[in-house]
C-alpha positions as CSV (number, residue, x, y, z in Angstrom):
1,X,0.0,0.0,0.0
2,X,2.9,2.4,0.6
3,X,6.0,1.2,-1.7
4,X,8.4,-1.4,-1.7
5,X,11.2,0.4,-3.5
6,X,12.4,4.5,-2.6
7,X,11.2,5.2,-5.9
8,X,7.9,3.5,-5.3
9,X,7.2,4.9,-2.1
10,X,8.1,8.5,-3.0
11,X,5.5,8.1,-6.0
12,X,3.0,6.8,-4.1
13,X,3.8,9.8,-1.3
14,X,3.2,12.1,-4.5
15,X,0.3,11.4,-6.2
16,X,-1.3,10.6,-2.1
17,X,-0.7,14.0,-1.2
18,X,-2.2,15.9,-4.5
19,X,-5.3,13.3,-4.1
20,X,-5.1,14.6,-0.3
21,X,-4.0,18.2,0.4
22,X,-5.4,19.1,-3.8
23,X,-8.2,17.3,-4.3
24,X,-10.0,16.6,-1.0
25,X,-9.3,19.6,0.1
26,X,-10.0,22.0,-3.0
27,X,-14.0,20.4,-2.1
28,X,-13.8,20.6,1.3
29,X,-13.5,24.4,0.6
30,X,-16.1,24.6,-1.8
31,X,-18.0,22.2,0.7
32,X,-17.3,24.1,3.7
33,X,-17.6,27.8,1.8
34,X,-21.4,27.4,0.1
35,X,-23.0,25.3,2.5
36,X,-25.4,26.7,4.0
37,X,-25.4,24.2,7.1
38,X,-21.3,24.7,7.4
39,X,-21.9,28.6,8.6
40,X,-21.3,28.2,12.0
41,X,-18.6,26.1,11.8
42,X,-16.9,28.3,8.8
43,X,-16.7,31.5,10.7
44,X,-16.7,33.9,7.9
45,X,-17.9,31.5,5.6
46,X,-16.9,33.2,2.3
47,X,-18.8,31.9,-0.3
48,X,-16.6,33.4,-3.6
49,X,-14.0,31.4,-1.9
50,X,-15.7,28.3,-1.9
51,X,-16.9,28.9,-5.6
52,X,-13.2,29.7,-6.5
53,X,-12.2,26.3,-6.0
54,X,-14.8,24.3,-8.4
55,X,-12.7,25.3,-11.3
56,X,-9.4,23.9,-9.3
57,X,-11.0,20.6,-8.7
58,X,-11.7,20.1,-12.4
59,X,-7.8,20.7,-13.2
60,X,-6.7,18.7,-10.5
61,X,-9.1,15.8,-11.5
62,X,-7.3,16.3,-15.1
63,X,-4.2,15.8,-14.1
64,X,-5.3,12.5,-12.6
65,X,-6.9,11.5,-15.4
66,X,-3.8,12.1,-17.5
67,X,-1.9,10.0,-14.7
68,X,-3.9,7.4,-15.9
69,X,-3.6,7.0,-19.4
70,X,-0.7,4.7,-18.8
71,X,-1.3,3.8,-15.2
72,X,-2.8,0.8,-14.1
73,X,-3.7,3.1,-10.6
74,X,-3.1,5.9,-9.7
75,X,1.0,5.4,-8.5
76,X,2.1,2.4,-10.8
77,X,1.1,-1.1,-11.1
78,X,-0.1,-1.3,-7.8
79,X,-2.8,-0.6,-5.5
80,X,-1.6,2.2,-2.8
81,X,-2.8,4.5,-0.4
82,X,-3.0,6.9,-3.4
83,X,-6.6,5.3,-5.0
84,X,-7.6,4.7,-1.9
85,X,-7.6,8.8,-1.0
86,X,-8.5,9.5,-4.4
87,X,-11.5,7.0,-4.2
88,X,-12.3,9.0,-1.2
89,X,-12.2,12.4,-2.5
90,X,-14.2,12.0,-5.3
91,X,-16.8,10.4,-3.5
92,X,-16.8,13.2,-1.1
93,X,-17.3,15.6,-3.8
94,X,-20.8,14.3,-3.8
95,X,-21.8,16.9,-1.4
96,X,-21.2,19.7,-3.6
97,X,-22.8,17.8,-6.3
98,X,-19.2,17.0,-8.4
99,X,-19.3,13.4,-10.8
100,X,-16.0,13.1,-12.8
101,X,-16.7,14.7,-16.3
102,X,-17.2,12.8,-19.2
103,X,-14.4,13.7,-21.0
104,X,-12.0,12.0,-18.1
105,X,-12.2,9.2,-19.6
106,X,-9.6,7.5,-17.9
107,X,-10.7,8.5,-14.5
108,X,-13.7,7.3,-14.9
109,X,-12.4,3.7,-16.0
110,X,-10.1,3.2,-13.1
111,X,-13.3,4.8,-10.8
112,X,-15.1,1.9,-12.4
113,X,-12.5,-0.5,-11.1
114,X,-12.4,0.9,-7.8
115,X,-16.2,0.2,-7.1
116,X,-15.7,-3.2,-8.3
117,X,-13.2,-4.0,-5.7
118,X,-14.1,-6.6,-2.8
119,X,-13.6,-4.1,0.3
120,X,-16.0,-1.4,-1.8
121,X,-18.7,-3.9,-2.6
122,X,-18.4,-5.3,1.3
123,X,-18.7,-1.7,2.3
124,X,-21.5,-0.6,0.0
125,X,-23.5,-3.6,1.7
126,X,-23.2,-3.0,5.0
127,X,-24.2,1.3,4.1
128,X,-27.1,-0.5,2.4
129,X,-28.3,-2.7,5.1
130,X,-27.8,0.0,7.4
131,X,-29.6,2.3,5.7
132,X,-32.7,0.2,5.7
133,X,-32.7,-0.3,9.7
């Protein structure tokens, strides 16, 4: 999940961090900045702030998508810490109403994958049975 090699390790590091301190938090801005519900916690919530950010999360989602065009995931060959974060930010961007374009093409493919995976399916069942209690 973290590297075996320096090189590895410092690539997954990488691409972690931009799916961490870029993406998740470019909508937790927007997330924290134009909703409504966030104001008392986002004291002053400024809005143009929030909305500034939309436009970021679109190029940062590029740039993963480009990652990807000869990437199995999003560090290499293997599986890291760095899907698992990105998995995690793009669902999160479900709260300011964000899907991954169209266009992203590749992104969208390896988001494909990611659902598929046994620990996603394991934990969409148990949100679904939950749900239902």
């Amino acid at each position: 999940m973290l590297g075996q090699t320096a090189k590895e390790r410092a690539l997954i590091e990488m691409w972690n961090r931009r799916a961490d301190l870029g993406l998740l938090n470019q909508v937790s801005q927007v997330f924290r900045h134009t909703n409504p519900a966030m104001a008392p916690l986002e004291q002053p919530q400024v809005k143009e702030w929030g909305e500034a950010n939309r436009p970021k999360i679109l190029e940062t989602l590029a740039i993963f998508d480009a990652q990807l065009a000869n990437n199995r995931y999003v560090a290499g060959d293997r599986y890291s810490i760095a899907d698992i974060t990105l998995f995690a930010a793009i669902n999160f961007a479900r709260v300011i109403k964000l899907q991954v374009p169209e266009e992203l093409g590749n992104l969208r493919r390896w988001y494909a994958k990611m659902i598929e995976r046994p620990g996603v399916q394991a934990a969409l069942q148990v949100m679904k049975e939950t749900s239902s209690a």
